[in-house]
Backbone as XML, in Angstrom:
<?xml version="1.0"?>
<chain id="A" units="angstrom">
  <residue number="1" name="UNK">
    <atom name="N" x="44.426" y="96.614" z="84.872"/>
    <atom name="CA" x="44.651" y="97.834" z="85.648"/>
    <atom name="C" x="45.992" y="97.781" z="86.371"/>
  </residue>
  <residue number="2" name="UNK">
    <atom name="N" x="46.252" y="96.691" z="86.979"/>
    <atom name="CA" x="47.283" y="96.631" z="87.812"/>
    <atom name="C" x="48.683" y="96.854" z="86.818"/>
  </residue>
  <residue number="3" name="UNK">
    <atom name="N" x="48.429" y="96.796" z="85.566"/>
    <atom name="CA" x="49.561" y="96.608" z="84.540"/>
    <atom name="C" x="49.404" y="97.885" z="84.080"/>
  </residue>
  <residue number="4" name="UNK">
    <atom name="N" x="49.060" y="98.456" z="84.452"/>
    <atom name="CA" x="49.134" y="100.560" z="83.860"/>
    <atom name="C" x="49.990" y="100.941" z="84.940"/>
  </residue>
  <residue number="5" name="UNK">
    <atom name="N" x="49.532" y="100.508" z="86.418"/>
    <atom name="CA" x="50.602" y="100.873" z="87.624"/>
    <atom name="C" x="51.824" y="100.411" z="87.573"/>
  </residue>
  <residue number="6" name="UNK">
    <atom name="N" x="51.934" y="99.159" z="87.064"/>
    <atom name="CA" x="53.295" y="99.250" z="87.823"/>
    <atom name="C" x="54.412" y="99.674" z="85.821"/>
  </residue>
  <residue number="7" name="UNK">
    <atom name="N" x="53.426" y="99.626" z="85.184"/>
    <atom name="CA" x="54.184" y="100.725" z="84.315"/>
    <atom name="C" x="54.528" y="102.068" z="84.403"/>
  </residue>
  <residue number="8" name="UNK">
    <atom name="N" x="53.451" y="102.187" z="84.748"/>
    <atom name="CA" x="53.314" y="103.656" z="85.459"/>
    <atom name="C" x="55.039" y="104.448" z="86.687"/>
  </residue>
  <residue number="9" name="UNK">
    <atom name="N" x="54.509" y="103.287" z="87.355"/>
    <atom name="CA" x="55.779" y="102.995" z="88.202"/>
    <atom name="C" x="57.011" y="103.090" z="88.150"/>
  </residue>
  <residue number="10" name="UNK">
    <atom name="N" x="57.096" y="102.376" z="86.499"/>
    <atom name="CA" x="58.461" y="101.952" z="85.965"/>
    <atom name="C" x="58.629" y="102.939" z="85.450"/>
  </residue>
  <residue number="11" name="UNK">
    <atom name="N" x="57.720" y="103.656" z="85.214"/>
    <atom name="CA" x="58.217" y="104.792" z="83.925"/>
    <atom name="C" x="58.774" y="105.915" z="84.963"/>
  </residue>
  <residue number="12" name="UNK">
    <atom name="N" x="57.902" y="106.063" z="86.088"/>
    <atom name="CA" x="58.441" y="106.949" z="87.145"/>
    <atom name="C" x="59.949" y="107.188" z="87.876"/>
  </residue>
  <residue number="13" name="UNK">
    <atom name="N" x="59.937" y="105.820" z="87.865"/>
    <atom name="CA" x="61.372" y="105.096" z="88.358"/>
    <atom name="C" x="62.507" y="105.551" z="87.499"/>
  </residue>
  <residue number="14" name="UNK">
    <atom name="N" x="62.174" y="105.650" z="86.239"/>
    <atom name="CA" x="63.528" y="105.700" z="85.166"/>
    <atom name="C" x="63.486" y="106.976" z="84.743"/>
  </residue>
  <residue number="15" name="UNK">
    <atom name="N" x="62.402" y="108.143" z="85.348"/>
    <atom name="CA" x="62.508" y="109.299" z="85.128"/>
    <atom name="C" x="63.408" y="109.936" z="85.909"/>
  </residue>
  <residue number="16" name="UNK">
    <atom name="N" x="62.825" y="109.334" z="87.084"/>
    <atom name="CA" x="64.085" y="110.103" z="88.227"/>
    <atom name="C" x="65.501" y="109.800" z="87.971"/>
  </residue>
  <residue number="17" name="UNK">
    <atom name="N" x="65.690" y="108.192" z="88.219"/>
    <atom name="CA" x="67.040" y="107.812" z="87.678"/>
    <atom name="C" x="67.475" y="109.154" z="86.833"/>
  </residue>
  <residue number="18" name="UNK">
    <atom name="N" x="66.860" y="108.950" z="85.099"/>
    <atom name="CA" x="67.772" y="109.900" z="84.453"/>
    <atom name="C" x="67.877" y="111.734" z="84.833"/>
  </residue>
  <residue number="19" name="UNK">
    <atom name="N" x="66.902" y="111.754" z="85.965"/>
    <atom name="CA" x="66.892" y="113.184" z="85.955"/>
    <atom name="C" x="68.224" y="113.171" z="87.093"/>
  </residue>
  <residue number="20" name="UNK">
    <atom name="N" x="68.483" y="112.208" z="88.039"/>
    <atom name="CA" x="69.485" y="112.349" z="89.154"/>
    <atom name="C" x="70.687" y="112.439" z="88.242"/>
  </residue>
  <residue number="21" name="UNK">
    <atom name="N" x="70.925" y="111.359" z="87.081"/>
    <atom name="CA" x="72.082" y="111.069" z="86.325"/>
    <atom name="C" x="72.812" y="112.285" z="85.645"/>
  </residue>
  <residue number="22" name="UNK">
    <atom name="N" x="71.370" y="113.106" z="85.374"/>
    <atom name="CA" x="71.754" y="114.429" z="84.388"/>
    <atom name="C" x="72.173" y="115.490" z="85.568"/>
  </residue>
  <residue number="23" name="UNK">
    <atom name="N" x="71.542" y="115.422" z="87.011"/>
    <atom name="CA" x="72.121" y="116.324" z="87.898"/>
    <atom name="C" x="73.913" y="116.130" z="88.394"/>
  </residue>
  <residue number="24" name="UNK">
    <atom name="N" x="73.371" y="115.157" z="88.249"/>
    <atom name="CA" x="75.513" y="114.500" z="88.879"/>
    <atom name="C" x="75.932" y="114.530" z="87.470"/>
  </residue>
  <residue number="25" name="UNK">
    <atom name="N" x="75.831" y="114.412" z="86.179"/>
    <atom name="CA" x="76.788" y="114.692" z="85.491"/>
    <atom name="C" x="76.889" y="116.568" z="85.241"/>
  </residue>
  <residue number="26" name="UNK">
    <atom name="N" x="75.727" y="117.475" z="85.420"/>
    <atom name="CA" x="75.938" y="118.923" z="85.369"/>
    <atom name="C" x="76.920" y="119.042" z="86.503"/>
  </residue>
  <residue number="27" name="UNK">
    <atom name="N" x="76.880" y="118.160" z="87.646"/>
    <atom name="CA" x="77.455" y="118.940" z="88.604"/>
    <atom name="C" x="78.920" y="118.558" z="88.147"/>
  </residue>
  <residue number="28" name="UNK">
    <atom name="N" x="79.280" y="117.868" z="87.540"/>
    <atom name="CA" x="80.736" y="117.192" z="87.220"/>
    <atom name="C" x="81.226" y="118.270" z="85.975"/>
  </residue>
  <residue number="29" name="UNK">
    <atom name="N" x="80.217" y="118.381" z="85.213"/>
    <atom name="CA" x="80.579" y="119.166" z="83.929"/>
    <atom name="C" x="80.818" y="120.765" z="84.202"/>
  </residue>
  <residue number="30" name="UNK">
    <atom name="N" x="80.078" y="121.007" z="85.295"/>
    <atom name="CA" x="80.192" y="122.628" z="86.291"/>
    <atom name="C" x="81.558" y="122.762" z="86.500"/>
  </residue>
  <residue number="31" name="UNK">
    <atom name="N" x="81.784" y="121.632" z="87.538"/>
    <atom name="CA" x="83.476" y="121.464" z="87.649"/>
    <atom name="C" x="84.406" y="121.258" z="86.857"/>
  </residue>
  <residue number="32" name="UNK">
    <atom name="N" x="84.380" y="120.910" z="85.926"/>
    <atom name="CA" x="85.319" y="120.875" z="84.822"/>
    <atom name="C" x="85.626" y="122.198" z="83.650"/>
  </residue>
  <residue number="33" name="UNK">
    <atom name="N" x="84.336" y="122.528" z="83.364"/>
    <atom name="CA" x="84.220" y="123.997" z="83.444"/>
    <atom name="C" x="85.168" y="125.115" z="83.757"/>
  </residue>
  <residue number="34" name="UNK">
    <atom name="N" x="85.295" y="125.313" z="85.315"/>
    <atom name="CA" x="85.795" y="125.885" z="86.021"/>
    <atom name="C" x="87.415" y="125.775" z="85.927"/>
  </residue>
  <residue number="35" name="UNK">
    <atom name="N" x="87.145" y="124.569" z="86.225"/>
    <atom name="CA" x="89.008" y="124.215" z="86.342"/>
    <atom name="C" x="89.589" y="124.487" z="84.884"/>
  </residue>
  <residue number="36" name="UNK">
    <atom name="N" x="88.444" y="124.032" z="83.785"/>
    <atom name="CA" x="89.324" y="124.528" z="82.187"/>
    <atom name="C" x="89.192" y="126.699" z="82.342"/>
  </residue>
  <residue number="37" name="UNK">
    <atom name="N" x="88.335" y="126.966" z="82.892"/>
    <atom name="CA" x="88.842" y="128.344" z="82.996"/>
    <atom name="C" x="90.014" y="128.449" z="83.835"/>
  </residue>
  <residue number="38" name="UNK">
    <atom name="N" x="89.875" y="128.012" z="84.970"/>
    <atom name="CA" x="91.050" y="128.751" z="85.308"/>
    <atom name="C" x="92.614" y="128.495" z="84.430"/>
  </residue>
  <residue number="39" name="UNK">
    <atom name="N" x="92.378" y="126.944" z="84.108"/>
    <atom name="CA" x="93.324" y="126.699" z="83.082"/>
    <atom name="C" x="93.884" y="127.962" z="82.097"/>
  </residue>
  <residue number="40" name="UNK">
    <atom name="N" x="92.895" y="128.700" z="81.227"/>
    <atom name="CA" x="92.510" y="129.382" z="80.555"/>
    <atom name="C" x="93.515" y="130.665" z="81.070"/>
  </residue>
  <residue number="41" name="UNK">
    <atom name="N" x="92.875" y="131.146" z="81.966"/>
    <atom name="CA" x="93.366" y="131.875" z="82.404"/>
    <atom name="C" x="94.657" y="132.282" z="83.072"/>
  </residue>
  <residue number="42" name="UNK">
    <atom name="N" x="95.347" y="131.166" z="83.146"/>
    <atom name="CA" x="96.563" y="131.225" z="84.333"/>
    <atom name="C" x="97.438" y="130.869" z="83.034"/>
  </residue>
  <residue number="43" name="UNK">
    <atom name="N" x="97.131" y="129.878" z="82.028"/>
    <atom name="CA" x="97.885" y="129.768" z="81.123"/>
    <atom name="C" x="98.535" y="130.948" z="79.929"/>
  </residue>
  <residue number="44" name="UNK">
    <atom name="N" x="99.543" y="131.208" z="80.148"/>
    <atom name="CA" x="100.022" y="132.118" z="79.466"/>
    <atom name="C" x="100.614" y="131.676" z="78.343"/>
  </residue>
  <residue number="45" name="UNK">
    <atom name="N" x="101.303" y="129.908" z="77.870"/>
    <atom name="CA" x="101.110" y="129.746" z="76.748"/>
    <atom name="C" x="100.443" y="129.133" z="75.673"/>
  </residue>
  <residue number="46" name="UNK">
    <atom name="N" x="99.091" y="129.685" z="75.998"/>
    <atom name="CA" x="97.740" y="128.909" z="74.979"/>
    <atom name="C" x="98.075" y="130.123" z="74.402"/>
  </residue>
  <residue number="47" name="UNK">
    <atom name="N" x="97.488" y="130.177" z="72.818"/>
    <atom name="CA" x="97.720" y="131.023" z="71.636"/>
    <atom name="C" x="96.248" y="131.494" z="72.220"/>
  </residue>
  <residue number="48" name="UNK">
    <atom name="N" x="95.761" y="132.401" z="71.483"/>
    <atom name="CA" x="94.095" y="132.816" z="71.483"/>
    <atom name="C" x="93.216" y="132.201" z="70.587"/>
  </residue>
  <residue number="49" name="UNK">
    <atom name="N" x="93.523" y="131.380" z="69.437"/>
    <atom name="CA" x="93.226" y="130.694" z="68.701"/>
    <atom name="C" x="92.620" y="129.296" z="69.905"/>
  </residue>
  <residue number="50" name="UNK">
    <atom name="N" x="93.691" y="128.999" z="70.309"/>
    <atom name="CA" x="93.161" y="127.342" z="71.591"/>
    <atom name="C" x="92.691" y="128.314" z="72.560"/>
  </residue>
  <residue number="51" name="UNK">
    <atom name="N" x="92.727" y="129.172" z="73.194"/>
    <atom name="CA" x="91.606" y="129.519" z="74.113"/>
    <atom name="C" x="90.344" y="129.465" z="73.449"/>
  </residue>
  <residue number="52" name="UNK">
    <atom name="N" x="89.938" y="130.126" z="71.985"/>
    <atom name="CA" x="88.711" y="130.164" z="71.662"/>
    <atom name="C" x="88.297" y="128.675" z="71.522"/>
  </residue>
  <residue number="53" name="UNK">
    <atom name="N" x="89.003" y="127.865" z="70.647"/>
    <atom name="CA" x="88.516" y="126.911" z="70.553"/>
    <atom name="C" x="88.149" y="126.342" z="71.413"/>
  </residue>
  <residue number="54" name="UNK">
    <atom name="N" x="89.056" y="126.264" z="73.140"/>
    <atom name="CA" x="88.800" y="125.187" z="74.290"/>
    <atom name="C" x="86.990" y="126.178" z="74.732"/>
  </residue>
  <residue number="55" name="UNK">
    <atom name="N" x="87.125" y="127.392" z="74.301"/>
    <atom name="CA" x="85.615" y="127.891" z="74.790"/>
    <atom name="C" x="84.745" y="127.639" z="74.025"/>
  </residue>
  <residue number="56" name="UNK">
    <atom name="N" x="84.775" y="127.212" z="73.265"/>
    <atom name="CA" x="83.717" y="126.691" z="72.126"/>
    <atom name="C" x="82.891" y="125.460" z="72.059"/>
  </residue>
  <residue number="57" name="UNK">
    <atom name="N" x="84.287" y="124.698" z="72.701"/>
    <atom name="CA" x="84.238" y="123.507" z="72.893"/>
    <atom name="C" x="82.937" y="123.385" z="74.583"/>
  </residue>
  <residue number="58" name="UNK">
    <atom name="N" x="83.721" y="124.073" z="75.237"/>
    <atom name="CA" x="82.305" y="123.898" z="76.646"/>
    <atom name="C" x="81.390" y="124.847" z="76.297"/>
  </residue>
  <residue number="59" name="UNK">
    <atom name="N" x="81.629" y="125.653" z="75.391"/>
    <atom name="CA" x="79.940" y="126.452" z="75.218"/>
    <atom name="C" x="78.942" y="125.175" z="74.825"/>
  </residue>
  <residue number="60" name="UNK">
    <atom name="N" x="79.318" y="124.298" z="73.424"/>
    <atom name="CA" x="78.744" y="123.205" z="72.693"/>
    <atom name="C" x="78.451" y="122.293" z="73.750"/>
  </residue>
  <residue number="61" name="UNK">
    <atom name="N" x="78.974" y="121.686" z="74.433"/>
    <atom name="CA" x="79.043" y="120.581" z="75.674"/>
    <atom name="C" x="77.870" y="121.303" z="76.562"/>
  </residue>
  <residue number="62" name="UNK">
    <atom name="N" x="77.630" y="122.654" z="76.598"/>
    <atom name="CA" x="76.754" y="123.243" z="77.947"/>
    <atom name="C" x="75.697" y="122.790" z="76.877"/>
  </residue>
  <residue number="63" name="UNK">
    <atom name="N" x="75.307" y="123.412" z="75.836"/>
    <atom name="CA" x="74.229" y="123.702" z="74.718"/>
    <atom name="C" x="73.722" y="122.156" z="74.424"/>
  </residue>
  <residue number="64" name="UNK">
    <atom name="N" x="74.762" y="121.308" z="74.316"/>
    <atom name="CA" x="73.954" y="119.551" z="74.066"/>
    <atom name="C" x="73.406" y="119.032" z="75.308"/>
  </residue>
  <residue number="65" name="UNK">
    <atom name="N" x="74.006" y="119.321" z="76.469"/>
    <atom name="CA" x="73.801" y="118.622" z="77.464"/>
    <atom name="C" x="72.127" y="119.450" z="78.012"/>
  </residue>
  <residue number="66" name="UNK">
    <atom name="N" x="71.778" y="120.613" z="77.472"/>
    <atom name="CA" x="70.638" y="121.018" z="77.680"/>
    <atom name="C" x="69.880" y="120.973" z="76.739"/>
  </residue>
  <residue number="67" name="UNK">
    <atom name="N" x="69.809" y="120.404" z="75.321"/>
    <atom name="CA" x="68.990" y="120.052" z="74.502"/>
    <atom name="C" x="69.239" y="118.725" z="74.818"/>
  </residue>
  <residue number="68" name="UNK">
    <atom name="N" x="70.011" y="117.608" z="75.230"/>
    <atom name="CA" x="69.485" y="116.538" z="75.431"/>
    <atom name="C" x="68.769" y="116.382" z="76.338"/>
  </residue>
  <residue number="69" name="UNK">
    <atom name="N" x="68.643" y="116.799" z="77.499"/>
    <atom name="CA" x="67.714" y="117.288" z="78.783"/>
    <atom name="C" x="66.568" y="117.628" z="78.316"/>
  </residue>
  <residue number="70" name="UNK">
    <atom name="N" x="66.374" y="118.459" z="77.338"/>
    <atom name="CA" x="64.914" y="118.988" z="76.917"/>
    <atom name="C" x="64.462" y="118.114" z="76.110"/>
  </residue>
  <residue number="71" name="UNK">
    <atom name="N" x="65.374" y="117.380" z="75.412"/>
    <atom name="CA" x="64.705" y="116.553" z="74.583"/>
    <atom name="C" x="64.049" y="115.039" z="75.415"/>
  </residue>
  <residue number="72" name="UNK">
    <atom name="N" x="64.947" y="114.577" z="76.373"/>
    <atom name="CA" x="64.194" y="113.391" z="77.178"/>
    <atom name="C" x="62.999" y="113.823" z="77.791"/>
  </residue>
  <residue number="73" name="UNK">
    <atom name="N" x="62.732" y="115.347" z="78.406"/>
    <atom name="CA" x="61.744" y="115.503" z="79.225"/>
    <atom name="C" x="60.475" y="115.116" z="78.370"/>
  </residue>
  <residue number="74" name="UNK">
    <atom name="N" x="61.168" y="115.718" z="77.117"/>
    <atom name="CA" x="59.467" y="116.135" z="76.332"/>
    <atom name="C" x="59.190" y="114.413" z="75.783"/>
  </residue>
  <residue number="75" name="UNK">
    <atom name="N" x="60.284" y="113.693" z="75.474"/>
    <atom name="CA" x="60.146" y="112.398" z="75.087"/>
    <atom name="C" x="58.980" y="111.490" z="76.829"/>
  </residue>
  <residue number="76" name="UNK">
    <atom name="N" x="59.611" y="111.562" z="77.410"/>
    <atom name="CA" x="58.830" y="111.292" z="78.953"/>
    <atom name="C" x="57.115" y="111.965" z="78.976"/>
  </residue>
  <residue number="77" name="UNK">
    <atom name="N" x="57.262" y="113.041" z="77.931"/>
    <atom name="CA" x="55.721" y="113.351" z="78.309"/>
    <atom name="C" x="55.179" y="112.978" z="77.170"/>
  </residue>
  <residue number="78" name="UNK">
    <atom name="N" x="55.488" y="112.444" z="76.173"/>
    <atom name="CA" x="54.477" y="112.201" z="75.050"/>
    <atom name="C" x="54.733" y="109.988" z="75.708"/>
  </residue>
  <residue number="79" name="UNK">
    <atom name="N" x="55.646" y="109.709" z="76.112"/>
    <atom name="CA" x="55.082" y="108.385" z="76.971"/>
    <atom name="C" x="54.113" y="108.424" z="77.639"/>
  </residue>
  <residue number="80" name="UNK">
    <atom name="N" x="54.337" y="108.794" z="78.613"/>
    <atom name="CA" x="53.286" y="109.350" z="79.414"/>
    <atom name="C" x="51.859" y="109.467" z="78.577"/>
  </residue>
  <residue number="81" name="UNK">
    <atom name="N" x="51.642" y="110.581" z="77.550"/>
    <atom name="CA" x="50.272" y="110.986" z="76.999"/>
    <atom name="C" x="49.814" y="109.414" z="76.325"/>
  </residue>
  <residue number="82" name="UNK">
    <atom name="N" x="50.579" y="108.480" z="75.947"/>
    <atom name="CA" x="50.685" y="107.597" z="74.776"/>
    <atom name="C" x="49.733" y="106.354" z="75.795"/>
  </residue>
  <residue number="83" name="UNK">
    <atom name="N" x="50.754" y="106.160" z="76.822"/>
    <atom name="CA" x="50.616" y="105.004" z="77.746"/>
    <atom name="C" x="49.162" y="105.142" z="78.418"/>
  </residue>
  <residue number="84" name="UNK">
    <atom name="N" x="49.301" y="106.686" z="79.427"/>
    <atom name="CA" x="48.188" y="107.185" z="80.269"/>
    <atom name="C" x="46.885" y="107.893" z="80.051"/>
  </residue>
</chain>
């Protein structure tokens, strides 16, 4: 019994970890974001060709970083169902 808890525990422990890890890197990737728009915008000699692409590029980066998010959660709950 005591060995379900402190798995239990552990598993708890490394959920948060990665859920804090994924909050401080959105909040970093928010900011970078931003600053490549304004880039974007203030830059008058990017072609429209490298604007689309540099937007393509953080659309993809927003879109992985939230399917990898969805994908650990759901991985965390079939541990969970497996273990508990």
């Amino acid at each position: 019994m005591e060995e379900r808890k402190i798995t239990r525990e552990f598993l708890e422990f490394h959920k948060r970890c990665f859920e804090n890890h994924m909050r401080t890197m959105t909040v970093l990737l928010e900011q970078t974001e931003k600053m490549l728009g304004l880039f974007l915008n203030e830059n008058s000699n990017l072609s429209e060709e490298g604007r689309k692409a540099i937007t393509e590029w953080i659309d993809r980066c927003r879109e992985g970083r939230h399917e990898f998010s969805r994908n650990a959660q759901e991985s965390y709950k079939k541990i969970e169902q497996t273990l508990f």
